[in-house]
DRENZADO-735363 format. One record per residue: x, y, z of N, C-alpha, C in turn; residue in three letters. Coordinates in steps of 0.001 Angstrom, whole numbers, plus 500000, padded with zeros to 6 digits. Example, Ala and Ser with C-alpha at 12.3 -4.5 7.8 and 13.67 -1.06 7.14 Angstrom:
513190494310507800512300495500507800513200496700507800ALA
512850497750507080513670498940507140512900500030507870SER
This chain:
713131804723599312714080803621599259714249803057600658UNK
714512801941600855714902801041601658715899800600601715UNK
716941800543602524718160800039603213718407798930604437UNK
718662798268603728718862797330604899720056797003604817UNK
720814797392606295722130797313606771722100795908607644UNK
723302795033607396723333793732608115724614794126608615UNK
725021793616609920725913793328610678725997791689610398UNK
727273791485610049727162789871609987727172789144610885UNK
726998787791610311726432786517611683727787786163612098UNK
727451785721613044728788785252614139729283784183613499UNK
731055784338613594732092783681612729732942783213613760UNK
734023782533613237734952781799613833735716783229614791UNK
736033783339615838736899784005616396737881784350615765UNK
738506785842615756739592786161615097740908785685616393UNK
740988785620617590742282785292618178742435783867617882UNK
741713782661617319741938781220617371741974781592615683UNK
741839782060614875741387781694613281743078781902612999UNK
743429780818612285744730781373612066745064781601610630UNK
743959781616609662744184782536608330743703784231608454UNK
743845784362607169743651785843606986742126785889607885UNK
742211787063608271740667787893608528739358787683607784UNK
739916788209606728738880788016605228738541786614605279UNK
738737786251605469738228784299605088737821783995606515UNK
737899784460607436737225783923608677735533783294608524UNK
734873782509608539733956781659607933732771781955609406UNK
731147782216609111730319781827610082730606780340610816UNK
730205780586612199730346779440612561728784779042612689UNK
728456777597613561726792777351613478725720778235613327UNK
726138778849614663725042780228614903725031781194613904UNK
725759781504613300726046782416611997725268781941611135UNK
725288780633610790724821780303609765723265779896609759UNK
723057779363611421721265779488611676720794781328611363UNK
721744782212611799721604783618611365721398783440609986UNK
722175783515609056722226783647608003720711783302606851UNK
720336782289607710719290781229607091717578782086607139UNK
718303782739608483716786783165608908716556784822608957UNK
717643784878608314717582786577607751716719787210607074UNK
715704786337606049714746787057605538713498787373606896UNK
713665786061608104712358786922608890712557788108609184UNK
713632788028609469714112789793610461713683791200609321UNK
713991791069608042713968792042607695712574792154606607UNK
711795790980606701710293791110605993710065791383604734UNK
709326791992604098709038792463602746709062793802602593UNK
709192794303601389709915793306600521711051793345600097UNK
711351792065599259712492791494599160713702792788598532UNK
715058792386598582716298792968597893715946793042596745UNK
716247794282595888716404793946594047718053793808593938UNK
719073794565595222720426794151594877720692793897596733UNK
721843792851596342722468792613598021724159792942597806UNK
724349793869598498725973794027598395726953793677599680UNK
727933793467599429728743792800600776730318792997600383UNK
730303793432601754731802793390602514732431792008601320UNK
733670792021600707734448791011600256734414789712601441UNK
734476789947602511735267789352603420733825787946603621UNK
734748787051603748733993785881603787732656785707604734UNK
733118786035605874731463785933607100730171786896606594UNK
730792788340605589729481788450605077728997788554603920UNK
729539788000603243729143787032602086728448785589602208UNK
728557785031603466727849784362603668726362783871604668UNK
726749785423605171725884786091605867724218786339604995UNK
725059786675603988723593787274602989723123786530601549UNK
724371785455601624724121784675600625722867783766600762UNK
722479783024601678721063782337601237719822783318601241UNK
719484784181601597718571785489601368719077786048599754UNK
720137786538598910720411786508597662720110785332597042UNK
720199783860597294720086782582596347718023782766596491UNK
717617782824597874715979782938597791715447783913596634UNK
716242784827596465715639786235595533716323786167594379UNK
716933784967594102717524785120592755718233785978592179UNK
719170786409593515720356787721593329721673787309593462UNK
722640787861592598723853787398593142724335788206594044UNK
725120788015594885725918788776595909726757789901595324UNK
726753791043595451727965791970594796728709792260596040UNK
730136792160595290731394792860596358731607794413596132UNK
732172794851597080732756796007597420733359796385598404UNK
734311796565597888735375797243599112735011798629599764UNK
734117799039599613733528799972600278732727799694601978UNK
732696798317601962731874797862602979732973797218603544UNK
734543797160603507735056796234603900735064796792605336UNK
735831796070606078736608796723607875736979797993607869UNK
737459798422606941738284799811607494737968800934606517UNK
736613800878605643735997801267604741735778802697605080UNK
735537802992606363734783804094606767733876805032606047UNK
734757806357605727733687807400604502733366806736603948UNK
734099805996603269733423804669601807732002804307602032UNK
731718803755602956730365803139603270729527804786602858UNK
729715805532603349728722806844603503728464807013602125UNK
729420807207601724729176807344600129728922806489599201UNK
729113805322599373728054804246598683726722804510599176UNK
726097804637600138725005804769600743724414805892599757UNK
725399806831599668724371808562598960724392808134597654UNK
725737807159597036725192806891595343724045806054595619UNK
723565805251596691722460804251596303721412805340596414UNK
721115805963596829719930807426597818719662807952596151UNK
720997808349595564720450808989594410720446808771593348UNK
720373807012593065720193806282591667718711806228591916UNK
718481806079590131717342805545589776716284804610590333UNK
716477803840591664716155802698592143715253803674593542UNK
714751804540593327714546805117594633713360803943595486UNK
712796803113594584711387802723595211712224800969595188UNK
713144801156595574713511799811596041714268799516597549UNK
714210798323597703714939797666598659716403797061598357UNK
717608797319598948718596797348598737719577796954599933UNK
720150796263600022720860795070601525722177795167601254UNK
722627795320602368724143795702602095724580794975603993UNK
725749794437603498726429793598604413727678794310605027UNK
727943794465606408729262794858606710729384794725608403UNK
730650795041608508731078794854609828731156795768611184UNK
731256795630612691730817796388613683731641797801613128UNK
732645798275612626733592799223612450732716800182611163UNK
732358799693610672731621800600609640730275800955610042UNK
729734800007611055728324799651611158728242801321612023UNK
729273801243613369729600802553614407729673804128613597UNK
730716804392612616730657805315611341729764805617610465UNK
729343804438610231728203804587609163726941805386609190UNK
726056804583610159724738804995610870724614806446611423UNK
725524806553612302725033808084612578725413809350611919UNK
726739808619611183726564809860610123725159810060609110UNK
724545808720609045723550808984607761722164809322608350UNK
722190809194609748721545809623610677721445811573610569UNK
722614812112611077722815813400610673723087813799609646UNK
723186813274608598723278813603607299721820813756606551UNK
720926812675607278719531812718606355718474813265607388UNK
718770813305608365718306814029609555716813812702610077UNK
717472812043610597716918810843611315717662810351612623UNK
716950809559613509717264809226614475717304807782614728UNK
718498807528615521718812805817614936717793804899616281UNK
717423805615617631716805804990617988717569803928618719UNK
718446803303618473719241802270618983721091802531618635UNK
721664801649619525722667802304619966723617801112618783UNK
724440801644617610725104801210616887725974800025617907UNK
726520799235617285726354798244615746725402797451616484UNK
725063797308617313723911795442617218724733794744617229UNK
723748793581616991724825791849617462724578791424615858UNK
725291790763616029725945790272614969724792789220614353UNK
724700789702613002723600788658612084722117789655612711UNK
722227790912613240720964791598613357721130792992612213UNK
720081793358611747719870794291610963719076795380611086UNK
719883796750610665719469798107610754718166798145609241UNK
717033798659609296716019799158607876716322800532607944UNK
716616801058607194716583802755606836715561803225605606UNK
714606803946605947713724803873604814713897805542604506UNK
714396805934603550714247806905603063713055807652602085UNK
713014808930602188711828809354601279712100811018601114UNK
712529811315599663712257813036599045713548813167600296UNK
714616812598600021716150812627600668715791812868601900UNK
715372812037602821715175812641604174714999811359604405UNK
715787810524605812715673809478606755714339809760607415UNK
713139808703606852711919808891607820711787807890608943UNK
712728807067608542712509805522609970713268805112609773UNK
713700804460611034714767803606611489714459802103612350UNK
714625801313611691714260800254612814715477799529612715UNK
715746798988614246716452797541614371716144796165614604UNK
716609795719613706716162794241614217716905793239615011UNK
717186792324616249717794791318616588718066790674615817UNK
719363789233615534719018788413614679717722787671614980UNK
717809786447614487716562785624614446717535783974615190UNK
718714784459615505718990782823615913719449782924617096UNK
């Protein structure tokens, strides 16, 4: 299986945004991110893309889901303050039926820091690069017979 972890694309600033968090929206660069997300992470494509509720990455991964003819799924497991949550969505995806797929999941620097190296020492892999990345760049985790065999990071693309 394949994992591809997105850090989302750069959004409106949270000290100037003066609605909720959750609705904070990509700004340009986010959205040249957003656009050009399938180079970064290659073939092949998502069979599911899941995302943080929160607006920047939902729209982060939405034109890569509209290319593959996927809808976006939510979960609060990926939100900001998700922590264990993320880990354990990660091990139900590891041990569904889908082992020989590619699977994209959207979330933010706070889960991105928690996330990774636990599944790092959990599947006994090495991340190679120093958690979370910039924003609108993506972690591949390729798993195989429950064991992390590679790790790559990608820059964004904008």
């Amino acid at each position: 299986m394949r994992i591809v972890i997105v850090r989302h694309g750069q959004a409106a600033a949270k000290k100037s945004w003066p609605g909720a968090d959750g609705e904070r929206p990509l700004v340009a660069r986010g959205a040249r991110q957003a656009e050009r997300l399938g180079r970064i992470i290659g073939a092949p494509r998502p069979k599911r893309v899941i995302s943080s509720p929160a607006l920047r990455c939902v729209q982060t991964v939405q034109p890569l889901a509209d290319n593959c003819g996927l809808r976006v799924e939510l979960s609060e497991q990926l939100s900001t303050d998700a922590g264990p949550q993320a880990v354990a969505l990660c091990r139900a995806l590891l041990s569904s039926p889908a082992s020989h797929s590619t699977i994209m999941l959207c979330t933010h620097r706070e889960v991105l820091n928690a996330l990774l190296p636990q599944l790092a020492e959990e599947f006994g892999g090495k991340l190679g690069h120093r958690p979370p990345g910039a924003k609108g760049g993506a972690w591949i985790l390729r798993f195989r017979a429950g064991r992390l065999q590679k790790v790559e990071y990608h820059p964004p693309a904008a």
